[in-house]
N, C-alpha and C positions, 0 to 999 in steps of 0.2 A: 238477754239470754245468757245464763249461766253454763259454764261446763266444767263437769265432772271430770275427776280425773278417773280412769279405768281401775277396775280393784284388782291387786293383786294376788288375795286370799282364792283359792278355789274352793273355799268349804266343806271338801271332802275327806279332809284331814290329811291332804297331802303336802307335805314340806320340802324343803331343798334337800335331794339326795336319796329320797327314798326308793320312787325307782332305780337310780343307779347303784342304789343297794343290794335288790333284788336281783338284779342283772348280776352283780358280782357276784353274791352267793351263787346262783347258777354256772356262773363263770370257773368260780374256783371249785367246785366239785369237777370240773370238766377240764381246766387249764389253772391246776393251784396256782403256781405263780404269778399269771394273771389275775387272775379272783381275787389275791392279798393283796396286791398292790389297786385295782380298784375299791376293794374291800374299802381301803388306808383314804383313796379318793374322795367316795364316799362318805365316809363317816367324819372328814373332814368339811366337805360340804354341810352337813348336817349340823357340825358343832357350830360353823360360823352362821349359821342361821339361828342358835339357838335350841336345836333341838335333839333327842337322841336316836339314833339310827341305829335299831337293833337287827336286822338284814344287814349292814355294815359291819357292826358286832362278829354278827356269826359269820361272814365270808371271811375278814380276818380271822378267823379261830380256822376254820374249815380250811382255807387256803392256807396257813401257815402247819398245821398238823398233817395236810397232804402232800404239803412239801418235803417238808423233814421226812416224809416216811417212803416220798419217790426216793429221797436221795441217799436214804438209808438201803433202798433198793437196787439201785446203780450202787451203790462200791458192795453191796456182796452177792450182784448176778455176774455183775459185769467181768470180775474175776475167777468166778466159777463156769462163765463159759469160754473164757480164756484158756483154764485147765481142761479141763472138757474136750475143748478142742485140738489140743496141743497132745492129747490121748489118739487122736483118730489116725488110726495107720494110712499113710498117703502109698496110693497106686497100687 
């Protein structure tokens, strides 16, 4: 009696990292920060398998452009309701 060893291909065309690709994109529209650092996970998984992870792709692009543009947010809300509030007559 011979034995097989179990196949590791699912045939669906699914490779190392793709879901956790998906998940990142989702992620970084939701938590950039997050989302670009699994983004970077991902698409690192995928490269050592061989393959290209384009949901890895785009959560790095999406998470790193939604970064830059919270934090361009914070330094010029966060100073404006500084003054703002520094306006408001107290009692």
């Amino acid at each position: 009696m011979t034995e097989t060893a179990p196949s590791t291909s699912t045939g669906s065309g699914d490779y190392p990292g793709k879901t956790f690709g998906i998940v990142a994109l989702i992620v970084a529209i939701i938590a950039p920060l997050i989302g670009l650092i699994l983004g970077f996970v991902a698409n690192n998984q995928s490269k050592n398998a061989g393959h290209s992870n384009g949901f890895a792709k785009a959560a790095i692009w999406v998470g790193a452009i939604l970064t830059v543009l919270s934090v361009i947010l914070w330094l010029t809300v966060i100073p404006g309701l500084i003054a703002a509030s520094s306006q408001i007559p107290v009692g």
